[in-house]
C-alpha positions in Angstrom: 28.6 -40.0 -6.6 25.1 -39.2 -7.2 24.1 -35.9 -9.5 22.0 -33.4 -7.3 19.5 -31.7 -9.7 20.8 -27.4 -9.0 17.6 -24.9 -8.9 18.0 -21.8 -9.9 15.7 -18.9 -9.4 15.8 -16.1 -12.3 15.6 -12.6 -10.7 15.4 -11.3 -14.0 11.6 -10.4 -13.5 11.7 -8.9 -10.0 14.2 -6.9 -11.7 12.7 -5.3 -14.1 9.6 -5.0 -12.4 11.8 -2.5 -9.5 13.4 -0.5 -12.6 9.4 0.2 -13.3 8.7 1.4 -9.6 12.2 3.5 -9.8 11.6 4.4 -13.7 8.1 6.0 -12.1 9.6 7.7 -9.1 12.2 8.8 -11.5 9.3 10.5 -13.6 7.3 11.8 -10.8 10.1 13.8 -9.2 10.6 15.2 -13.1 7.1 16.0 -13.7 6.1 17.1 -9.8 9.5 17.8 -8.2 8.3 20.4 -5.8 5.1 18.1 -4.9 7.7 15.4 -4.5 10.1 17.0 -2.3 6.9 18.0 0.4 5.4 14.6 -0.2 9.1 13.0 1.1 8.4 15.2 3.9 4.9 13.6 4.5 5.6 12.4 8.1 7.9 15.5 9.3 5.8 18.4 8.2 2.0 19.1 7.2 3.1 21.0 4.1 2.1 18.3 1.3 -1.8 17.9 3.2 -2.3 21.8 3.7 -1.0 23.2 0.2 -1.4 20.0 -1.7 -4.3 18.4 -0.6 -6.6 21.8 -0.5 -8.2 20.2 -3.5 -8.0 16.5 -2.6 -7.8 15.7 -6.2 -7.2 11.7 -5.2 -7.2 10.9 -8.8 -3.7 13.7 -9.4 -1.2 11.7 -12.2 1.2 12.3 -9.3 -1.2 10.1 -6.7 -1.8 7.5 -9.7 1.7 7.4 -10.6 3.1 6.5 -6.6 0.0 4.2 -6.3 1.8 2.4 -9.3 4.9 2.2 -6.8 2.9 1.4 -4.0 0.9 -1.2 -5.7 4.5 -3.1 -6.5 5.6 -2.5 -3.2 3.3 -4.6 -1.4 3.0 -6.7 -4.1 6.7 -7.8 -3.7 6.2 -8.1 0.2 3.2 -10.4 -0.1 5.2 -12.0 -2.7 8.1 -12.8 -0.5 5.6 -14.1 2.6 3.7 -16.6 0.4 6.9 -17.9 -1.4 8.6 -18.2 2.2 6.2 -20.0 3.6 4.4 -21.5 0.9 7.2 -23.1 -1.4 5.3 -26.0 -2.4 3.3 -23.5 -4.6 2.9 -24.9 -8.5 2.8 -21.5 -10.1 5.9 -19.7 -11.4 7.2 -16.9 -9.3 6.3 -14.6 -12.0 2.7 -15.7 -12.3 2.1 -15.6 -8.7 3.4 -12.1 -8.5 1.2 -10.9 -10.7 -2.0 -12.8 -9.2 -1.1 -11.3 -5.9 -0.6 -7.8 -7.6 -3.9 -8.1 -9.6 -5.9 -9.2 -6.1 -4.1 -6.8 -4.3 -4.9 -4.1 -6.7 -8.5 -4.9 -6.9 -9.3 -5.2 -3.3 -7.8 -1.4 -3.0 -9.5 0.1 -5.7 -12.7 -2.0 -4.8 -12.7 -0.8 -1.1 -11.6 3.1 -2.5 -15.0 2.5 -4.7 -17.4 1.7 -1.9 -15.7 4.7 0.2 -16.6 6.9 -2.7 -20.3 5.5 -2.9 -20.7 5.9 1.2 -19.8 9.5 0.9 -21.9 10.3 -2.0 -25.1 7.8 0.4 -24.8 10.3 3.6 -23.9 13.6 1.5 -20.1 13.7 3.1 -18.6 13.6 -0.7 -16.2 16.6 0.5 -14.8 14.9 3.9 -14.5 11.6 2.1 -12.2 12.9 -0.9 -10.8 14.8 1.9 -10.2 11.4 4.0 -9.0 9.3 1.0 -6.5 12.0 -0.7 -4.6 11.6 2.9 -5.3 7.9 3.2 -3.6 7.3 -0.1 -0.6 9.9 0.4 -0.1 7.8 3.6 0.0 4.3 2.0 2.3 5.9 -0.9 4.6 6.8 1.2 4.5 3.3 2.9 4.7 1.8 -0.1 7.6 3.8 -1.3 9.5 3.1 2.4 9.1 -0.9 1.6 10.7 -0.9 -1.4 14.2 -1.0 1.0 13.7 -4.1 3.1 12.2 -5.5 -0.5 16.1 -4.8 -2.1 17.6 -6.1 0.6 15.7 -9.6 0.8 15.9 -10.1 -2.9 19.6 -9.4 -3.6 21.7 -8.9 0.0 19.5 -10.9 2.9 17.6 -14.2 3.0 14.5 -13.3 5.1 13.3 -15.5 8.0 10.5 -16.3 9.5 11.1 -14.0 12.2 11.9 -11.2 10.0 8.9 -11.6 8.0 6.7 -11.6 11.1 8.2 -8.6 12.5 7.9 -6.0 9.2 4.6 -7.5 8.9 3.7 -6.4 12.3 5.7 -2.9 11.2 3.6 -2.5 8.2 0.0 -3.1 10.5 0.9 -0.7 12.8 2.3 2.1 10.5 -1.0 1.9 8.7 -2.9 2.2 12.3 -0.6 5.3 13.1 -1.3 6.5 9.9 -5.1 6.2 10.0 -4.8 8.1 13.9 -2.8 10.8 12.7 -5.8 11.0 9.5 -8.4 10.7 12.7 -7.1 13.4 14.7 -6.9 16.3 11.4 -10.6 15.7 11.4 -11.6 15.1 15.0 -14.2 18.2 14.8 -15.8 16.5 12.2 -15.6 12.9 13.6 -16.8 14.0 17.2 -19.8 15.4 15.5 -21.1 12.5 13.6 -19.4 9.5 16.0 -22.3 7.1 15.2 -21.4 7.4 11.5 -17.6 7.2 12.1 -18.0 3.4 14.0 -20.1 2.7 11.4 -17.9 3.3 8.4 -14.9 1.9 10.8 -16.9 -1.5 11.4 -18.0 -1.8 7.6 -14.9 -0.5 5.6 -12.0 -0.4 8.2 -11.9 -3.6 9.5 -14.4 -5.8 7.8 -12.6 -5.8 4.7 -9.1 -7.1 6.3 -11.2 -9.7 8.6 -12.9 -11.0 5.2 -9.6 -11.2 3.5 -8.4 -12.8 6.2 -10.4 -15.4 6.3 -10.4 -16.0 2.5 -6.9 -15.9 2.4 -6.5 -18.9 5.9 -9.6 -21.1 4.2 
């Protein structure tokens, strides 16, 4: 009989870092509960954009807060995709997380910046806080949706490949729908100014996912 070496994985740490995102829904719907009640509503009714995003304060505790939630949401998911099919990695799971979380957070906030900076260029600083409060209300809510599948893969389900691909593919084309249902609030303003729209889709839209594409495949 030969001894086989047994390796655990501590979940302690993934643990922990979901009773954060729940600790900060738990104090959102506390501090906001009305807000909270028409943002869970965000896909069924236009309540939280019309009343809530008259001022398109982006920078609202309550957006901060959920981008908090959001920001560990993906996190976990690109978490799971690089440590199912990158296993050989030498970094501890808890490192890696955070590395992913830290570029994750800084390519957001980077892109949110240049948005910001475009608008204030071309004079459209209304209809771009306008566009980025319901951008970010969008991917909050995504990011609050993923936090399921994320349960179930940690504790209840080993993912597969398959299964990976396919919420993947989910989570691309919920963030196209979302950006067309954004598109077609403002379609006066877009069918007035369509040179600047492909513009600003080209350079911000989809540049930005092609370059971290390819940084991410080198």
């Amino acid at each position: 009989m030969e001894a086989v070496e047994r390796h655990i994985s501590s979940l302690d740490w993934i643990t922990l870092t979901l009773m954060g995102a729940f600790l900060l829904l738990a104090i959102v719907k506390t501090a906001y509960p009305q807000r909270f009640e028409d943002f869970l509503s965000l896909l069924t009714s236009n309540k939280f954009m019309m009343f809530r995003g008259k001022k398109n304060k982006a920078f609202h505790p309550f957006n901060i807060l959920l981008f908090f939630v959001h920001l560990i949401s993906f996190s976990l998911l690109f978490f799971l995709v690089f440590n199912f099919f990158w296993e050989e990695s030498s970094l501890e799971p808890v490192f890696l997380f955070i590395r992913i979380a830290t570029a994750y957070a800084s390519f957001v906030l980077l892109k949110f910046g240049l948005e910001k900076i475009v608008g204030n260029v071309f004079d459209l600083d209304a209809q771009i806080d306008s566009y980025l409060y319901q951008k970010i209300s969008y991917r909050n809510f995504i990011g609050l949706i993923l936090l399921i599948p994320s349960l179930i893969f940690i504790y209840t389900f080993t993912p597969t490949a398959f299964t990976l691909y396919s919420l993947l593919g989910i989570l691309v084309l919920t963030n196209i729908f979302s950006l067309l249902l954004i598109y077609r609030k403002n379609q006066s303003l877009i069918t007035g100014n369509w040179f600047y729209f492909i513009l600003y889709l080209c350079a911000l839209e989809i540049a930005p996912y092609i370059i971290l594409y390819k940084l991410i495949t080198i």
